[in-house]
Structures are given as C-alpha cells and as structure tokens.
Wavefront OBJ file of the C-alpha trace (Angstrom):
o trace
v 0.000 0.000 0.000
v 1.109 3.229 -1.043
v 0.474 6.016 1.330
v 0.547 9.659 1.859
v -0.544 11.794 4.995
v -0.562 15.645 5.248
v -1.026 17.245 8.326
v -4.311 18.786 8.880
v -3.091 22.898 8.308
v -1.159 21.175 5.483
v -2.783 21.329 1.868
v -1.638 19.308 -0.908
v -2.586 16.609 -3.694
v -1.505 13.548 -5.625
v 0.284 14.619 -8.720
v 1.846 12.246 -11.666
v 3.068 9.134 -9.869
v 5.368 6.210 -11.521
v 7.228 3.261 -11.061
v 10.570 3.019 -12.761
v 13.695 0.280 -12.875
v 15.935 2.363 -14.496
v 15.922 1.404 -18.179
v 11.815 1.470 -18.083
v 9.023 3.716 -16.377
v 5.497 2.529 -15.742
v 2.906 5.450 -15.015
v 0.643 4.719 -12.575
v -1.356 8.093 -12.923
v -1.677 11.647 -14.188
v -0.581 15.206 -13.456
v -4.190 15.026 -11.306
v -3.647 11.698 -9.541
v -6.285 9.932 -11.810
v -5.056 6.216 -12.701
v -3.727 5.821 -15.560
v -4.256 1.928 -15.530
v -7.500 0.319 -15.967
v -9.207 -2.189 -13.280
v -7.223 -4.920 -11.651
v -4.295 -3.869 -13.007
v -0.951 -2.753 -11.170
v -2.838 0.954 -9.571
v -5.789 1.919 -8.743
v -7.515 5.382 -8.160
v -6.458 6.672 -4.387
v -8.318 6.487 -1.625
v -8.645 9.428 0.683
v -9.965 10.034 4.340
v -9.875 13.091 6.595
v -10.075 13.606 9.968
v -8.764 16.203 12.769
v -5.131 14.232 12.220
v -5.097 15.374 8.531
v -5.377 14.000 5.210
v -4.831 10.285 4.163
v -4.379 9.631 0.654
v -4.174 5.283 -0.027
v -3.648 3.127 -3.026
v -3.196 -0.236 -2.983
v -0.348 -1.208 -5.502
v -0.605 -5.056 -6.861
v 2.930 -6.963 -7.197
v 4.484 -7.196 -10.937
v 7.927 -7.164 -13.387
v 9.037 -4.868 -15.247
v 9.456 -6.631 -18.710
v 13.015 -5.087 -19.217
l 1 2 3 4 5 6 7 8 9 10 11 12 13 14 15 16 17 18 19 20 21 22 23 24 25 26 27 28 29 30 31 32 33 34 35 36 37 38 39 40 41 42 43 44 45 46 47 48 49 50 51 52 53 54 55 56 57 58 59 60 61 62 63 64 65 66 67 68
C-alpha cells in the first residue's frame, strides 16, 4: 500500500506518480492523480480520508515485473 498523509493545516494533492527500474518507467497516474491503468491492473484510483489528524491519501499497488 502506497500512502501519503498531510497534516491537517497542510494542503496538498496527488500529482503524476510512476514506477521506474531504471531502463523502463510505468505510469501509474496523471498530473491530477487519476489512474492511468484500468481495473485490476498494477494501480488503482487513491483512496482518501480526513479527519482532525489530517489528510490520508491510499492506493493499494498489486505486485508485478518490469518486462526489461
């Protein structure tokens, strides 16, 4: 599981995210944080929660190999 927490006077986003080996690059999703990969594949879109600790941004990331 990928995640991100912001403290709560702290305002932010999920931007492009990736997944690289060093010859290749896999995006995972956009400049906005929308997924770039469809259903059941490696990302999904995140998950977010707030409370009065902040904000909780969660994917769940499924194992794979880069074909390099």
């Amino acid at each position: 599981t990928y995640t991100v927490h912001l403290a709560p006077s702290t305002r932010g986003r999920i931007g492009r995210c990736w997944a690289s080996d060093g010859k290749s690059e896999l995006e995972l999703s956009d400049n906005d944080g929308c997924s770039v990969q469809r259903s059941g594949e490696v990302w999904g879109d995140f998950e977010v929660s707030r409370d009065q600790r902040g904000t909780t941004f969660l994917n769940h990331i499924k194992a794979w190999a880069f074909p390099t």
